[in-house]
DRENDO-1510 file (C-alpha; in Angstrom, 1 decimal, always signed):
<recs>
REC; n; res; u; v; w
REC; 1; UNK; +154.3; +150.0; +197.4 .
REC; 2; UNK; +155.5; +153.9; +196.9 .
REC; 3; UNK; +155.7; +156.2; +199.7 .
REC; 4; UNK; +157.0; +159.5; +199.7 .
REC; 5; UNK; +157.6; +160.4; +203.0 .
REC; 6; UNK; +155.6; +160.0; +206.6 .
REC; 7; UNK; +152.3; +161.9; +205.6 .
REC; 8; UNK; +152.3; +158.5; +203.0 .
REC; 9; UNK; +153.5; +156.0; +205.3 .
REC; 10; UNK; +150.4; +157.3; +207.9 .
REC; 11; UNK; +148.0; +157.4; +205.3 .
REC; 12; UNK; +149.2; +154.0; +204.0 .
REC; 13; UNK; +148.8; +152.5; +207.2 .
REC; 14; UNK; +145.4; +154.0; +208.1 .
REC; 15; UNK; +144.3; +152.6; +204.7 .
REC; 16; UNK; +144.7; +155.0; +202.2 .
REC; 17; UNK; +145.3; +152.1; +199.5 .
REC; 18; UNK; +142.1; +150.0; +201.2 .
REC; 19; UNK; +143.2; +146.1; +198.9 .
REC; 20; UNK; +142.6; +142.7; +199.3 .
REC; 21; UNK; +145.4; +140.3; +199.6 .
REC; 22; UNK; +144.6; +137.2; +198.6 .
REC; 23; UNK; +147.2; +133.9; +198.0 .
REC; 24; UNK; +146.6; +130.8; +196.1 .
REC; 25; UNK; +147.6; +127.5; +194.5 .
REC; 26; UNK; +146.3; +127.0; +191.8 .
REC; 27; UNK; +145.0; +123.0; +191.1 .
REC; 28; UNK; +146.2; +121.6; +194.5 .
REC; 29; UNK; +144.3; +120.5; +197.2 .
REC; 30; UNK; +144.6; +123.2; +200.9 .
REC; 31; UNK; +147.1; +121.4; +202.5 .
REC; 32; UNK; +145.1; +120.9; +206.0 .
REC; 33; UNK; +141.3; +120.4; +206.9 .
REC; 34; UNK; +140.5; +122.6; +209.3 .
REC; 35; UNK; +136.7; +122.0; +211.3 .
REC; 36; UNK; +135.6; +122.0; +214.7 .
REC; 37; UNK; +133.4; +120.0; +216.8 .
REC; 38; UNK; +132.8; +121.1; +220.1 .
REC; 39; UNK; +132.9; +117.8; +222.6 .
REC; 40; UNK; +129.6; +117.3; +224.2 .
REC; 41; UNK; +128.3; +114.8; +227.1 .
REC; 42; UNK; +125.1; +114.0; +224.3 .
REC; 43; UNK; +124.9; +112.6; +221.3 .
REC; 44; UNK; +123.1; +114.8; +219.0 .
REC; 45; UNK; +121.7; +113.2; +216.0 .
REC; 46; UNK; +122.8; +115.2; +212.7 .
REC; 47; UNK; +121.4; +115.7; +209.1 .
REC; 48; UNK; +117.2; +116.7; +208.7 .
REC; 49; UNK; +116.2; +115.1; +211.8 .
REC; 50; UNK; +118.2; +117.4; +214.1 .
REC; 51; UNK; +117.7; +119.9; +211.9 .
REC; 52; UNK; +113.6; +119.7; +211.8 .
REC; 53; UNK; +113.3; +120.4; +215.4 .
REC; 54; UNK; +115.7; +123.3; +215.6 .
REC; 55; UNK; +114.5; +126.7; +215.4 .
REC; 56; UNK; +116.7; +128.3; +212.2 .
REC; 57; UNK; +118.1; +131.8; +213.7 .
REC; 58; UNK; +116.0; +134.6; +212.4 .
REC; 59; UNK; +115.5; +138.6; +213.7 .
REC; 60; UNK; +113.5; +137.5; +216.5 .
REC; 61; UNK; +114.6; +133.7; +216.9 .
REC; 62; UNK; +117.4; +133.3; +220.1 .
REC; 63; UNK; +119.4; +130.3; +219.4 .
REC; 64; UNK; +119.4; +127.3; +221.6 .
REC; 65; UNK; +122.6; +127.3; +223.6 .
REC; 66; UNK; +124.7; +124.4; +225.4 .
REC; 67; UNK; +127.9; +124.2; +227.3 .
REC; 68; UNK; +130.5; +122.2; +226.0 .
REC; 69; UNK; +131.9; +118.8; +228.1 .
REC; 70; UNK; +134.3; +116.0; +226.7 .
REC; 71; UNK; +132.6; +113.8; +224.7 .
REC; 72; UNK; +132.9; +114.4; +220.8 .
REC; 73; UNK; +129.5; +114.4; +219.1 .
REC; 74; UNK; +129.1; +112.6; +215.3 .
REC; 75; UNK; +128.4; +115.1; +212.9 .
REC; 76; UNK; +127.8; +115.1; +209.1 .
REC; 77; UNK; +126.3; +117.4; +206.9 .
REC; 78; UNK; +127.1; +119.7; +208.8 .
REC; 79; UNK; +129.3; +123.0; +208.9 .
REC; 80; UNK; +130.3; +124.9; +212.4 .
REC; 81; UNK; +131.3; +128.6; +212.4 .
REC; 82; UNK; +133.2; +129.7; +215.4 .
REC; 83; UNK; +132.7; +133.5; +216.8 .
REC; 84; UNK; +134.3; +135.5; +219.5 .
REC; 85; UNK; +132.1; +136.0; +222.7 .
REC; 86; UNK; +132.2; +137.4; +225.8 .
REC; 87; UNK; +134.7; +135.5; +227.9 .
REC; 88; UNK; +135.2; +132.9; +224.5 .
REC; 89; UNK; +133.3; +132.0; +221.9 .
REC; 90; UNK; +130.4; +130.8; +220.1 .
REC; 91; UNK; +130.1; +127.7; +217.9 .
REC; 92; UNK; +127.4; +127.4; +215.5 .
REC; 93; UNK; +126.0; +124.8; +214.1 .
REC; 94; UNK; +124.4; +124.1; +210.7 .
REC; 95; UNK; +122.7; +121.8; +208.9 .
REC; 96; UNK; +124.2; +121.5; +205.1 .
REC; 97; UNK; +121.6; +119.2; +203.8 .
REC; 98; UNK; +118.3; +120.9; +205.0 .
REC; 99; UNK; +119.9; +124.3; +205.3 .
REC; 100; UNK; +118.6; +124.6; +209.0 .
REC; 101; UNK; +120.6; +126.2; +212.1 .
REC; 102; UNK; +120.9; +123.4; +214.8 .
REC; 103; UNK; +122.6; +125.0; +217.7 .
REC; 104; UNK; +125.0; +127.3; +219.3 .
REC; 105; UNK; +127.7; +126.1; +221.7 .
REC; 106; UNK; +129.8; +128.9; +223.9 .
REC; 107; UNK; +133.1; +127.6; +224.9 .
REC; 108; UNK; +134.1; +129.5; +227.9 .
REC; 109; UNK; +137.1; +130.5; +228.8 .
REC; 110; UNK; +137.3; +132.9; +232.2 .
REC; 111; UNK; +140.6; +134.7; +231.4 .
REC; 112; UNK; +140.5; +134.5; +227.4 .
REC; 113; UNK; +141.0; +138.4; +225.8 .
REC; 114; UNK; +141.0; +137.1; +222.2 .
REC; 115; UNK; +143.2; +139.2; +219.9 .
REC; 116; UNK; +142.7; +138.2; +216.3 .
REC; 117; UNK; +143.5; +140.9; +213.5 .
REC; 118; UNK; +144.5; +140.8; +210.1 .
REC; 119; UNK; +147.6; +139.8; +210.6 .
REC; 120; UNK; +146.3; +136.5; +212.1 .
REC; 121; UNK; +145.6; +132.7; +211.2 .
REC; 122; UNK; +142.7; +132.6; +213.8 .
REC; 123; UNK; +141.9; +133.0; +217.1 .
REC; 124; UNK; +140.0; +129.5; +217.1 .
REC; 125; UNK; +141.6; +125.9; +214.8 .
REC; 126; UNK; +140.1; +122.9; +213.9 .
REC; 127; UNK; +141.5; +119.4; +212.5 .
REC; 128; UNK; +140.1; +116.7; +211.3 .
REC; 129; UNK; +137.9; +114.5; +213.8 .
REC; 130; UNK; +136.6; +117.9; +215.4 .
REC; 131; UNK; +139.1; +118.9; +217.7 .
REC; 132; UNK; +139.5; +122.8; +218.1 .
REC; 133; UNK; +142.5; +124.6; +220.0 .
REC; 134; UNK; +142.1; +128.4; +220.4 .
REC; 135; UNK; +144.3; +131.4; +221.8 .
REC; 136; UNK; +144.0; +132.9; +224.9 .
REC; 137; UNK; +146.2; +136.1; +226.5 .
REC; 138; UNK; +146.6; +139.0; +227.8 .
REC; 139; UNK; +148.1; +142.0; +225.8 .
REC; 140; UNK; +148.3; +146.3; +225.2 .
REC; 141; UNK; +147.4; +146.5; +229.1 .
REC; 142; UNK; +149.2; +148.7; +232.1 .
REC; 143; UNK; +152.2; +148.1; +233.9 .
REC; 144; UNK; +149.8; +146.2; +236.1 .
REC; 145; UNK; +148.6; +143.8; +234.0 .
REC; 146; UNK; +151.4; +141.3; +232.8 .
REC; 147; UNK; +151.5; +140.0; +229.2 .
REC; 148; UNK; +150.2; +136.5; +228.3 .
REC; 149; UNK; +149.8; +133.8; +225.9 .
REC; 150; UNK; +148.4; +130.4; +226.0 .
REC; 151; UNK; +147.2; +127.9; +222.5 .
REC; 152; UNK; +144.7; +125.7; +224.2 .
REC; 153; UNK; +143.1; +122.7; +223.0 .
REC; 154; UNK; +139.1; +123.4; +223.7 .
REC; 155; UNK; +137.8; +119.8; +224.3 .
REC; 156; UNK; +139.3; +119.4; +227.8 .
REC; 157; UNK; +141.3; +123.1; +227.9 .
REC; 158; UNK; +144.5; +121.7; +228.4 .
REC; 159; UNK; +146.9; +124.2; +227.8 .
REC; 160; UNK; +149.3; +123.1; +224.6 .
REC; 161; UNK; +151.6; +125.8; +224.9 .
REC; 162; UNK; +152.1; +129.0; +227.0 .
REC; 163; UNK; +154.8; +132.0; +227.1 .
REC; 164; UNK; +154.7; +134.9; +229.8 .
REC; 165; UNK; +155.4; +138.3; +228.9 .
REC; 166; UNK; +154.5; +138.0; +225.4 .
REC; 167; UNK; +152.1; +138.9; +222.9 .
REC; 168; UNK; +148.7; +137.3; +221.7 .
REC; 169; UNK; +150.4; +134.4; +219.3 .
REC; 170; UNK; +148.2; +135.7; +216.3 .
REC; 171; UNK; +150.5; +133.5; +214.3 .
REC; 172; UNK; +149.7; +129.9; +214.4 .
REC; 173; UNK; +149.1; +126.6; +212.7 .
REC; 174; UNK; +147.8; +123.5; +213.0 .
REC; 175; UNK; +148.3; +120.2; +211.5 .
REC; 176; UNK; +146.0; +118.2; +209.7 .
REC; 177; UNK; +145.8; +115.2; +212.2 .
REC; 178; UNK; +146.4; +118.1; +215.4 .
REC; 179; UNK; +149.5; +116.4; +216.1 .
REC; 180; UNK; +151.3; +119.5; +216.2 .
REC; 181; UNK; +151.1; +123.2; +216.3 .
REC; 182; UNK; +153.7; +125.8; +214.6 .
REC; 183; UNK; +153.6; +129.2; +216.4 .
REC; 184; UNK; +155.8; +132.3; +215.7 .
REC; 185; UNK; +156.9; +133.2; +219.5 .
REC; 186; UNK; +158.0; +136.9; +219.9 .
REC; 187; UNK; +161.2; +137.2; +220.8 .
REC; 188; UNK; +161.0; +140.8; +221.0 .
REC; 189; UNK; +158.4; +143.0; +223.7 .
REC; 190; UNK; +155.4; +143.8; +222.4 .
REC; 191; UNK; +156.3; +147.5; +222.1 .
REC; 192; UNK; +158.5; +146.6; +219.0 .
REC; 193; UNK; +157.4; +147.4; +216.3 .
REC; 194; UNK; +159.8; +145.0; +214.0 .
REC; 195; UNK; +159.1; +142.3; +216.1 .
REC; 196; UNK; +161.4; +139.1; +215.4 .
REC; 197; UNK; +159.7; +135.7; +216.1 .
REC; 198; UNK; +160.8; +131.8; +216.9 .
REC; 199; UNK; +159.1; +129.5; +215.2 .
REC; 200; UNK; +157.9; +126.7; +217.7 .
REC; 201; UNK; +156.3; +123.3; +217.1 .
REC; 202; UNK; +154.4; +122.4; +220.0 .
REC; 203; UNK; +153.7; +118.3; +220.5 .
REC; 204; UNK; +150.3; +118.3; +221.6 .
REC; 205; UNK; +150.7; +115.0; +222.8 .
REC; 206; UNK; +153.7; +115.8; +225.5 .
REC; 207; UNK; +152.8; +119.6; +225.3 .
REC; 208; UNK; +156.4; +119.8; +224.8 .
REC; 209; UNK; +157.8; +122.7; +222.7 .
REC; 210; UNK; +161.4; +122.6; +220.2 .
REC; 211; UNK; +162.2; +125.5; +218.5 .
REC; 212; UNK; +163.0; +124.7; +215.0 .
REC; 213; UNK; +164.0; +128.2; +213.6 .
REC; 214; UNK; +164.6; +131.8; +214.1 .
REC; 215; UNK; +162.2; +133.7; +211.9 .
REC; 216; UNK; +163.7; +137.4; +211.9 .
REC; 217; UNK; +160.8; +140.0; +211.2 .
REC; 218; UNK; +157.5; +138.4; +209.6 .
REC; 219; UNK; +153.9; +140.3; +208.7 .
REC; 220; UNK; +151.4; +137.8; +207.5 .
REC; 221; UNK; +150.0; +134.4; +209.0 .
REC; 222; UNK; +152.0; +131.5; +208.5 .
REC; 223; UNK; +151.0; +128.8; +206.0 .
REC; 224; UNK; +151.7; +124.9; +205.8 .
REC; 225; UNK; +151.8; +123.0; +202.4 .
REC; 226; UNK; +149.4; +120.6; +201.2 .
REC; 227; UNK; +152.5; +117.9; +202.2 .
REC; 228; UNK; +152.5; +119.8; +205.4 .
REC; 229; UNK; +156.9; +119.5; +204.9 .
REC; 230; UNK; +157.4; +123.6; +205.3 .
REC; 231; UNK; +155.7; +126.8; +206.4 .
REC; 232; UNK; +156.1; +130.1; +204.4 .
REC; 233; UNK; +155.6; +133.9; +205.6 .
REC; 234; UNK; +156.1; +137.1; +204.4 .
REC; 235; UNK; +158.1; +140.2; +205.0 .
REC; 236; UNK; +158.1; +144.1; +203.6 .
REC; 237; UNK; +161.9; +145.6; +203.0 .
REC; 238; UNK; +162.2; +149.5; +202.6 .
REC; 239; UNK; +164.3; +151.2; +200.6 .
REC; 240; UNK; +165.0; +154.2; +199.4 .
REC; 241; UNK; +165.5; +156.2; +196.2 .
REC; 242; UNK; +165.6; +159.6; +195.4 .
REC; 243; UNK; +164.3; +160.2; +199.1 .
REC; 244; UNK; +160.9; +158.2; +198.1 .
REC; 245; UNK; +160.0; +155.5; +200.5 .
REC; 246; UNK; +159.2; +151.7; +198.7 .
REC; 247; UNK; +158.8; +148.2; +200.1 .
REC; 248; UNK; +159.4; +145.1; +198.1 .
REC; 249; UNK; +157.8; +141.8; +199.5 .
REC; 250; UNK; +159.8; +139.1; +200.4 .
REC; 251; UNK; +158.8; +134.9; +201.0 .
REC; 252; UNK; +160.2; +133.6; +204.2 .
REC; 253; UNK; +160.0; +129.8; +203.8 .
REC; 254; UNK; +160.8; +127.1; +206.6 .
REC; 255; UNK; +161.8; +123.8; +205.4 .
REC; 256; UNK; +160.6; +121.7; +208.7 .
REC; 257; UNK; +162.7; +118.3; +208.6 .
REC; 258; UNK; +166.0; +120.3; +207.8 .
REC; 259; UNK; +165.3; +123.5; +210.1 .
REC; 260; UNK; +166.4; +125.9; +207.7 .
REC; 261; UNK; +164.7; +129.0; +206.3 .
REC; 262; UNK; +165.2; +130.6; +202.9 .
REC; 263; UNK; +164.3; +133.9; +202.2 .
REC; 264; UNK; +163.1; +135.1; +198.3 .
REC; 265; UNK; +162.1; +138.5; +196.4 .
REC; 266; UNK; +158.7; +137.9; +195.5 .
REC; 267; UNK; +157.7; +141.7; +194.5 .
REC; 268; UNK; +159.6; +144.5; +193.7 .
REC; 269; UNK; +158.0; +148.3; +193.8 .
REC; 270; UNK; +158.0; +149.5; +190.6 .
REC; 271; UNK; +159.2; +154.0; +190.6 .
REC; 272; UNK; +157.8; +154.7; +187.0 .
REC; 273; UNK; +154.0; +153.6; +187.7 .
REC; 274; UNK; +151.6; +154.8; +189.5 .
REC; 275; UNK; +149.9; +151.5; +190.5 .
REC; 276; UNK; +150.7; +150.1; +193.6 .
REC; 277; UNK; +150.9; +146.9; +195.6 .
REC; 278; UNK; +149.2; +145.8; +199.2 .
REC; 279; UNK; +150.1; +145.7; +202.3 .
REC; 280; UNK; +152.4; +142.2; +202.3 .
REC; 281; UNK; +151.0; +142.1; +206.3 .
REC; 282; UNK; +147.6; +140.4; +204.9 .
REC; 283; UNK; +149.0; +137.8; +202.4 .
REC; 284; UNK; +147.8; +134.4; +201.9 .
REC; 285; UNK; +149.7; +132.1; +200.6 .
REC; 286; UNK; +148.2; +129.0; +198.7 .
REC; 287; UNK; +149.6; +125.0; +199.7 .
REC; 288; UNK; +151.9; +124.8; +197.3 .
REC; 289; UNK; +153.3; +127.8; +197.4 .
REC; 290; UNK; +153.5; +128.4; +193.9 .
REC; 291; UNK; +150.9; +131.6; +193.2 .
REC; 292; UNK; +149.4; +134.5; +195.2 .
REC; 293; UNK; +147.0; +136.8; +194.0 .
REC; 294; UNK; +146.5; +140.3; +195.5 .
REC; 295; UNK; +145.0; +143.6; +195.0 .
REC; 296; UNK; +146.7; +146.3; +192.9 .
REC; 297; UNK; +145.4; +150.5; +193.4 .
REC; 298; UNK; +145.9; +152.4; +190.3 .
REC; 299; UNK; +145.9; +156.1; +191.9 .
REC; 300; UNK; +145.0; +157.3; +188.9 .
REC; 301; UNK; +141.9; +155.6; +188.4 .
REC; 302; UNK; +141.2; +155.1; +191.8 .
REC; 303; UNK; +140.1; +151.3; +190.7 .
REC; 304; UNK; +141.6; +148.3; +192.2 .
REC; 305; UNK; +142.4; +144.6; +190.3 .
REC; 306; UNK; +142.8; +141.2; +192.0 .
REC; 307; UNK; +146.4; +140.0; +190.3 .
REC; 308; UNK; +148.3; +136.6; +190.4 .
REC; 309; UNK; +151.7; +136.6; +191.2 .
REC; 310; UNK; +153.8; +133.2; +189.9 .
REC; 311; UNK; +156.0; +132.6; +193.2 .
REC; 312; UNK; +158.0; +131.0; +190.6 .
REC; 313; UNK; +158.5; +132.8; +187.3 .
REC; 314; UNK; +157.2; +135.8; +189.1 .
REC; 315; UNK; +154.3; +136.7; +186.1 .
REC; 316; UNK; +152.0; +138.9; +186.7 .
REC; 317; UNK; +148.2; +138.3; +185.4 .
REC; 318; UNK; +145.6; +140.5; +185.9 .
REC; 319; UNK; +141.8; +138.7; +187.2 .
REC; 320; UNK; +139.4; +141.1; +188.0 .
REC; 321; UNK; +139.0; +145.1; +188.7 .
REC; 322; UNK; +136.6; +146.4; +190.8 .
REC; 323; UNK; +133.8; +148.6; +189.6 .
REC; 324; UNK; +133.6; +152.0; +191.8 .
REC; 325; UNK; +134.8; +153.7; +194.8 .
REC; 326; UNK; +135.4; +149.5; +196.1 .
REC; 327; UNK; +137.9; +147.2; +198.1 .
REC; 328; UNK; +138.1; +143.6; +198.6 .
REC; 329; UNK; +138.7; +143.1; +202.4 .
REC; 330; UNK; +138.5; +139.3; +202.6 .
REC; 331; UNK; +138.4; +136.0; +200.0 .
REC; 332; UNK; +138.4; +132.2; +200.3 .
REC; 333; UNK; +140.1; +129.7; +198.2 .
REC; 334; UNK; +138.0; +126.5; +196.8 .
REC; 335; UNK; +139.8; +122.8; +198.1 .
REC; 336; UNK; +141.3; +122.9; +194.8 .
REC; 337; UNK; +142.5; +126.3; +194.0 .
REC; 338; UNK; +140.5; +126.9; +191.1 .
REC; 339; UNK; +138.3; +129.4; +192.5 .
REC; 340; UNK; +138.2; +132.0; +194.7 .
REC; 341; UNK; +135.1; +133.7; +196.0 .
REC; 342; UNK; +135.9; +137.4; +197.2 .
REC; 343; UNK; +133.6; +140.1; +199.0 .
REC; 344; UNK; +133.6; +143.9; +197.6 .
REC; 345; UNK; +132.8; +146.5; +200.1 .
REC; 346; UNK; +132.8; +150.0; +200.5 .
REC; 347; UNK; +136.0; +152.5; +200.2 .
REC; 348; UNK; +135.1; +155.8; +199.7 .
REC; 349; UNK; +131.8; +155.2; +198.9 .
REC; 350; UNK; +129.3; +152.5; +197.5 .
REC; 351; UNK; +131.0; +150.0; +195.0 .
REC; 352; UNK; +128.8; +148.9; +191.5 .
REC; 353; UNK; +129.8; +145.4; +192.2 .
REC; 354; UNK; +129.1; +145.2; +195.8 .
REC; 355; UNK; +128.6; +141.8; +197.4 .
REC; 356; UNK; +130.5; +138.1; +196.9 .
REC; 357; UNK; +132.0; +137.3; +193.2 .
REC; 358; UNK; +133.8; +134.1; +191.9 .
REC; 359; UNK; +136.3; +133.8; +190.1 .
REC; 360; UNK; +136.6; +130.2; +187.9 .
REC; 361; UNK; +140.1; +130.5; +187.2 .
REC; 362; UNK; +138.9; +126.8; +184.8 .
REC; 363; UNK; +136.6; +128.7; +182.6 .
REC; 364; UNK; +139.0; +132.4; +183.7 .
REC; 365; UNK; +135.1; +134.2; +184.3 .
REC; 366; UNK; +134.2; +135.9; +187.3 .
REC; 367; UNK; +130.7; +135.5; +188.4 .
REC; 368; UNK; +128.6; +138.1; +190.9 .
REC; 369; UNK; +126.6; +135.4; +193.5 .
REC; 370; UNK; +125.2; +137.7; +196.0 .
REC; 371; UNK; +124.9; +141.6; +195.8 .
REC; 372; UNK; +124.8; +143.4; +199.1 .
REC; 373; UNK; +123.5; +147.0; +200.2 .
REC; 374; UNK; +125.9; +149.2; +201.7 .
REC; 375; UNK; +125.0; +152.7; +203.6 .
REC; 376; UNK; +126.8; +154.9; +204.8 .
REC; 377; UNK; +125.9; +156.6; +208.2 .
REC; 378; UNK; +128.9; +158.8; +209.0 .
REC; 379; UNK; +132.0; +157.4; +207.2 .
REC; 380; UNK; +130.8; +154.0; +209.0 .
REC; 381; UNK; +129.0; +151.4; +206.1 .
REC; 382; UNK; +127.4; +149.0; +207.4 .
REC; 383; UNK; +125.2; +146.6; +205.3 .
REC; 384; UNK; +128.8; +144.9; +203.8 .
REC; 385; UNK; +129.4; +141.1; +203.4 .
REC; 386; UNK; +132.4; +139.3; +204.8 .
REC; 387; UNK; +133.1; +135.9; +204.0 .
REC; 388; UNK; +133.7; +133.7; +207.1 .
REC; 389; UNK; +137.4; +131.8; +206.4 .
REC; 390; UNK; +137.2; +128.1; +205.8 .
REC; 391; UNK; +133.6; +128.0; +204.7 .
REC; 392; UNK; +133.9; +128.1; +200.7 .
REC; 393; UNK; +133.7; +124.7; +198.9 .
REC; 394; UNK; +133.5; +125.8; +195.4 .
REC; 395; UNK; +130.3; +127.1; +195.2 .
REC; 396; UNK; +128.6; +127.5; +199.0 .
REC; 397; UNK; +129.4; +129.9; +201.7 .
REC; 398; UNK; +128.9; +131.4; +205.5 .
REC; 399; UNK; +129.6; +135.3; +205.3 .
REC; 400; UNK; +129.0; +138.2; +208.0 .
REC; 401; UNK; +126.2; +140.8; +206.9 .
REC; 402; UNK; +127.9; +144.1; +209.0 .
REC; 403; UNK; +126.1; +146.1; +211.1 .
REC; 404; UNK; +127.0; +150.2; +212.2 .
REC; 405; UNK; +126.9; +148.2; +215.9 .
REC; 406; UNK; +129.3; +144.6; +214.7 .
REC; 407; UNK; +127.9; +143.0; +217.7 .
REC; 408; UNK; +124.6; +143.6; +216.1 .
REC; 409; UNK; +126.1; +141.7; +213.0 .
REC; 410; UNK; +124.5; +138.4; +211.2 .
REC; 411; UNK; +125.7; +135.2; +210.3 .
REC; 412; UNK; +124.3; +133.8; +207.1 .
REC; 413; UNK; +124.6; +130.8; +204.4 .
REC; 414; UNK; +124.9; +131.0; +201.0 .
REC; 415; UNK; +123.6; +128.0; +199.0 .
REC; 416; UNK; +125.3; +127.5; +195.1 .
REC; 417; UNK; +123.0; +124.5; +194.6 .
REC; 418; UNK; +119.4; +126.7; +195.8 .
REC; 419; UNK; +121.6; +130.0; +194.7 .
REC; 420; UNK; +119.7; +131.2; +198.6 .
REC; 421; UNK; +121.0; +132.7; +201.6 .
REC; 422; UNK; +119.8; +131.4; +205.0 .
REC; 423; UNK; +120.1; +133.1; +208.3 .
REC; 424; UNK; +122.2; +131.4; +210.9 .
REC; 425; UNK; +122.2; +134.0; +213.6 .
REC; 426; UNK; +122.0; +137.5; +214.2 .
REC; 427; UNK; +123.5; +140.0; +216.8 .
REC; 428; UNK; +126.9; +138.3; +216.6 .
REC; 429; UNK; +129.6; +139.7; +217.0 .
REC; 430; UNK; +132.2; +139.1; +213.8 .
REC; 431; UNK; +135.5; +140.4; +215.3 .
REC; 432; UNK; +136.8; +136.7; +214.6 .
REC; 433; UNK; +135.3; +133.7; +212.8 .
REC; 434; UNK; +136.3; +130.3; +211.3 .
REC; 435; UNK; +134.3; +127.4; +210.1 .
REC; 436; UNK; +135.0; +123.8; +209.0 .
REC; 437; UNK; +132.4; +121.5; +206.9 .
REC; 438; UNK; +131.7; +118.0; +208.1 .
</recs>
């Protein structure tokens, strides 16, 4: 990224050069399932039974709600999408085969103040069998109100891991089987702003915490391979030539049975072009670790274009570029890393190719699934689609349809077999959301 001077580096940050980062492998399997099940007391029976005698969420159709207790209910068939609420969060459940809501489940939490942002795995994880942990803190309060974090595991809210006077741990993983959980700790206060972090595991058997490495500065989630044997994050590094600001992009990669990190250029700002490179705060990194893709502005043009990026050779191949005044602000990877579905929104105005597109990175064709219909109601767009993270298989989707009001947002499904949406919800609230397929 080239930036010369502060008036850049504000503009930058405020989201001048609006891009979505996206990571991938590419022909590997995502290295962890990630799902939820909230534990009830009932058993609930699943598939079009369930499904016939639930009221699917429409403008003027309240969702049935229940409170969560211990007991894990069988599902199949079915896909759960987890929102932030008042006081916790809302789990919604679907019916895959029938295309019918079933129910919404709030998880409570009295002194939860979620904190999710782009910089973030989740507030809310799932593994497999349908246990979900979530975070919970305290954070950019008074003097009188002390710092907090806590990763709790939803089912029986036993608290897996908890730091005082410390930020929101936006930077967590879980593994596949929940045996564990990798959070990057702040070792710095909050005020910071190159925060360093420790990465933790956390046995969520003992509750018992080791620290396996310190991370330094980091700006992205963390990731876990498909073998689940390391976690990789990324950093920005300025520097400067002929008084012009640039920041190359750096892999930070944790190898977790020898405790040792490695750190590798992955990007270097080019000073003879005039396209630029995303923020490296909202990479995704795929498995495997061996491509990303990300959005590149051309300020000429004022066009964007989703590029790969071997973490290996380091080539450079150029996927798709956005028609209009657009941005991609979010995108989901297929199990197998040969697709990716990404939403186009609005920067500057109303994009041609607004909605969800596919890329088939097989057949190397990008397809348009859904188109939306932005407005604009001063400098706010509402209308926009935002694809909820862990919901694409390949074809199928939840996404978010914005409202001017987000809590008066909805929650909808996207069927590649019917090629149909189907309302989940409405007036939700999409601050935060993750889903998991049963």
């Amino acid at each position: 990224m080239r930036i010369e001077h502060s008036d850049h580096v504000r503009t930058s940050h405020q989201g001048h050069v609006a891009w979505l980062v996206l990571a991938a492998l590419l022909g590997a399997i995502v290295g962890y399932a990630i799902g939820a099940d909230l534990q009830k007391s009932k058993n609930i029976e699943d598939n079009a039974s369930t499904a016939s005698t639930s009221a699917a969420a429409t403008s003027t159709t309240t969702p049935a709600t229940s409170a969560s207790t211990a007991t894990t209910a069988k599902r199949t068939n079915q896909l759960v999408v987890a929102l932030q609420a008042t006081g916790g969060f809302d789990y919604y459940y679907y019916n895959l085969l029938t295309n019918k809501f079933i129910e919404k489940v709030n998880v409570t939490d009295a002194d939860a103040k979620n904190g999710s942002s782009v910089y973030s795995n989740s507030d809310v994880q799932f593994v497999a069998g349908g246990t979900s942990y979530y975070i919970n803190g305290q954070f950019g309060c008074m003097d009188d109100c002390p710092l907090f974090s806590k990763l709790i595991r939803a089912s029986d809210k036993k608290v897996m891991y908890e730091k005082k006077d410390s930020e929101i741990f936006e930077r967590w993983i879980v593994k596949k089987d929940g045996t564990k959980i990798y959070v990057a700790v702040p070792s710095t206060k909050d005020t910071d702003v190159n925060k360093n972090y420790d990465l933790m595991a956390v046995d969520t058997n003992t509750f018992k915490a080791e620290k396996l490495v310190s991370m330094g500065v980091i700006a992205s989630p963390l990731h876990l391979n498909t073998e689940e044997s390391s976690i990789l994050t990324t950093v920005a590094k300025e520097r400067t030539e002929n008084n012009i600001h640039y920041y190359d992009y750096y892999i930070k990669t944790v190898d977790l049975a020898n405790k040792k990190m490695n750190e590798k250029l992955i990007w270097r700002a080019p000073t003879n072009i005039s396209m630029q490179y995303s923020g490296v705060e909202s990479l995704a990194i795929g498995p495997k670790f061996l491509k990303t893709a990300s959005m590149f502005y051309d300020s000429n043009t004022k066009q964007a274009t989703l590029r790969t990026i071997d973490l290996g050779t380091l080539e450079e191949k150029d996927i798709y570029t956005l028609k209009g005044n657009g941005q991609s602000v979010n995108s989901e990877w297929s199990s197998d890393g040969m697709k990716i579905a990404f939403s186009v929104t609005s920067y500057g105005g109303v994009p041609e190719d607004q909605g969800v597109l596919i890329h088939d990175f097989n057949t190397n064709t990008t397809t348009q699934v859904l188109k939306s219909n932005i407005t604009m109601k001063n400098t706010v767009a509402s209308g926009e689609f935002r694809l909820v993270k862990g919901s694409f298989d390949g074809q199928s989707f939840a996404y978010i349809v914005t409202a001017e009001d987000r809590t008066k947002s909805s929650l909808k499904y996207y069927d590649g077999n019917t090629k149909k949406s189907y309302d989940i919800a409405n007036n939700i609230d999409w601050t935060s959301q993750t889903a998991f397929r049963y």
